[in-house]
N, C-alpha and C positions, 0 to 999 in steps of 0.2 A: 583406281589409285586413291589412296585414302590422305587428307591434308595433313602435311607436318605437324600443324598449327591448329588448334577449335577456330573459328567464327569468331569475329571480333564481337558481330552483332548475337543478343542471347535470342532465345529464342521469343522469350515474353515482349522483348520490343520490335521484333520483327513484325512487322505486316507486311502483306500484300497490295499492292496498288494496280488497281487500270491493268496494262497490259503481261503484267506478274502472276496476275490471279492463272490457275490452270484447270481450272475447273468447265467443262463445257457448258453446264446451267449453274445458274445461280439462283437463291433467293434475293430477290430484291427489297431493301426498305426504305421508303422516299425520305425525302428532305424533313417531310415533317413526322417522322419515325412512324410512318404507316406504315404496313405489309403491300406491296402493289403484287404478288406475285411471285412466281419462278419463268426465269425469261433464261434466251441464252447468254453467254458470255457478251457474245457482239453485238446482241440488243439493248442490255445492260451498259455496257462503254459508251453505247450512242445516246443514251437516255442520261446518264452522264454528262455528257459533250451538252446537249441541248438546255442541261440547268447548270452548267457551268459551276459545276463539283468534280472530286472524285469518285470512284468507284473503289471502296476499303473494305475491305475482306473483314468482317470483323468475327466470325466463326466457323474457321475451316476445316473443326471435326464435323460438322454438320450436315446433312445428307438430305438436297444438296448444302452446300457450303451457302454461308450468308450474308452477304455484302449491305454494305450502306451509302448510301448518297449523299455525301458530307465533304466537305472542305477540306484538306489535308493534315493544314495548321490546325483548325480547330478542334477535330477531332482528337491530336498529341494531345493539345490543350487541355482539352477534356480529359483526357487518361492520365496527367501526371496530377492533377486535381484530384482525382479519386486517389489514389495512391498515395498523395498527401494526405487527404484524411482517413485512411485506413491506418495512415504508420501513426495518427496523431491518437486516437483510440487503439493504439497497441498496445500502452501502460497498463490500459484496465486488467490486462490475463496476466502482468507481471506479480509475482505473489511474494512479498517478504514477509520474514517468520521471527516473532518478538518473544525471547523465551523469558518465562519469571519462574517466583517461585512466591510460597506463601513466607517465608519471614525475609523478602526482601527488603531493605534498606529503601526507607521515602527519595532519598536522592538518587538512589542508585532506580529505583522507580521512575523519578522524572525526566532522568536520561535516557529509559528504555520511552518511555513518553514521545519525547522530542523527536525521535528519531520516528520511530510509530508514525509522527506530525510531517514530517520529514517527507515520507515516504507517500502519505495521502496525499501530499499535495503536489504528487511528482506522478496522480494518476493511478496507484499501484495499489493491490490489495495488500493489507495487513495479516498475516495467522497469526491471533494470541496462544504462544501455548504456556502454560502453568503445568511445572512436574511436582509431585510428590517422592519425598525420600523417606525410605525408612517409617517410621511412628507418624508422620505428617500425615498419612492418610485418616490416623485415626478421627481428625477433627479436619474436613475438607471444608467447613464453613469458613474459613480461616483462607484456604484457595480463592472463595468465590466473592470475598469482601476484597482482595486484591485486584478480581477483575474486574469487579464493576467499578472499581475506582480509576482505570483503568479506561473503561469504555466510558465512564465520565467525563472525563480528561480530554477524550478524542474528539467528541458529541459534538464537537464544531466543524470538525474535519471529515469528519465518517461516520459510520453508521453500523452496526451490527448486523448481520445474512440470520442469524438466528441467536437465541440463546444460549449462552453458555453451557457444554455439557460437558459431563463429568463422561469420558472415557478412557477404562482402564483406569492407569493411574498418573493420570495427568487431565488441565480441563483444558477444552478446548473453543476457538470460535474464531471466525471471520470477521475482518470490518472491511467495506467497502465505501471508497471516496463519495463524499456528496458531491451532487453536482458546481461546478465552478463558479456561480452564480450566489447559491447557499452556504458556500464554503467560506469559514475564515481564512485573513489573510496568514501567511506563515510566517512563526515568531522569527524575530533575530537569533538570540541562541537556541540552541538545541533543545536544551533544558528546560522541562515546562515546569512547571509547579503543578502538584499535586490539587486534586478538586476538590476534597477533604484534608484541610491543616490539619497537623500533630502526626505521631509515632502510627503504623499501622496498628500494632497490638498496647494496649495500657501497659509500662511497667509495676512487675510485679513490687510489691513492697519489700525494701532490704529489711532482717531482723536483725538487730544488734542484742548480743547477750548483757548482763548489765544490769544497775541500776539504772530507773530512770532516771529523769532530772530534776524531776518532783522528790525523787526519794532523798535525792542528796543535799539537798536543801538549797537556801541561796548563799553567795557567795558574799561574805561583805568587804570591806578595802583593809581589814587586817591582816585574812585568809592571804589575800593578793599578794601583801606584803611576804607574808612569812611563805608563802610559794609552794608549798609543800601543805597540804587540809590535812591529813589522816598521818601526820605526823609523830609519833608515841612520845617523843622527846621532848617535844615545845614546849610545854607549861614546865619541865623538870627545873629547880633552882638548886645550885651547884655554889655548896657554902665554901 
């Protein structure tokens, strides 16, 4: 007849104790994690009794099964320790993905930045990806001056798995957390500032059509007055 209900208990925290175990031999491992042997059940329980531990099943796919000679509480003790630091090295496999582009905006840059910072210090890999659109590919120099500014930016928090490549038509690359030790602290805002001040790209220079201002001479405080330089009428005298 099958339970209404699952097992409160899951399977991972179930163990075996002393007179639970069902196995007729065991392997046994003493107190001080030697190997003494495969003894049976009831020789195991007594060898037990006599160092006043128990008898904990610690691997019951095993042929025979493998018991250890350990304390009850302290072996718990010991497994939710482990299991603490497993979940604490769990961030490292978490992978966030920081997308740019090459005529990104510096601000709009330091906020992908921040967050980047963000993230490394929470343990977690970084993917940079850089897309190109359209004619963008023609000059990718232009992609790869956005990421190294980029992984410059980080170089206190992380660290790059390799360099930058260009695949397809986007570039790509990893950064993974320094250790916590070599790591900077995390800023208060988000926003980092950029590792290179100024504009990603030079602006181009605006043309004005036109005289210039050498052409047009200087201006003296009569010009000012009368308001109007290239006036046809000014000097006219009206008898």
């Amino acid at each position: 007849m099958s339970r209404p209900f699952p097992s409160r208990q899951s399977s991972d925290s179930f163990v075996r104790v002393n007179g639970k175990i069902r196995a007729r031999e065991v392997r046994v491992v003493g107190v001080d994690n030697r190997q003494l042997g495969v003894f049976s059940l009831n020789d195991a329980l007594a060898m037990a009794r006599q160092n006043g531990v128990d008898l904990v099943e610690v691997a019951a796919t095993a042929s025979p099964p493998v018991c250890r000679l350990v304390n009850l509480g302290k072996f718990r003790y010991e497994k939710a320790k482990k299991e603490k630091e497993s979940k604490r090295h769990q961030h490292a496999s978490t992978v966030k993905e920081v997308q740019l582009s090459p005529r990104i905006d510096p601000h709009d840059l330091g906020i992908k930045i921040g967050h980047a910072v963000e993230f490394l210090c929470a343990d977690m890999k970084v993917k940079v990806a850089l897309k190109f659109r359209g004619r963008e590919m023609a000059h990718p120099e232009f992609g790869f001056e956005v990421v190294q500014k980029f992984l410059a930016s980080v170089a206190a928090w992380g660290h790059p798995d390799f360099e930058p490549k260009l695949i397809g038509r986007g570039i790509h690359v990893m950064v993974s957390p320094l250790p916590r030790s070599q790591r900077g602290k995390a800023p208060a805002d988000k926003s980092v500032p950029v590792a290179t001040p100024g504009a990603l790209r030079p602006a181009l220079p605006v043309q004005v059509s036109g005289p210039k201002n050498s052409e047009r001479g200087p201006l003296n405080s009569e010009s000012k007055k009368e308001g109007f330089v290239n006036h046809p009428f000014a000097k006219l005298e009206v008898k």
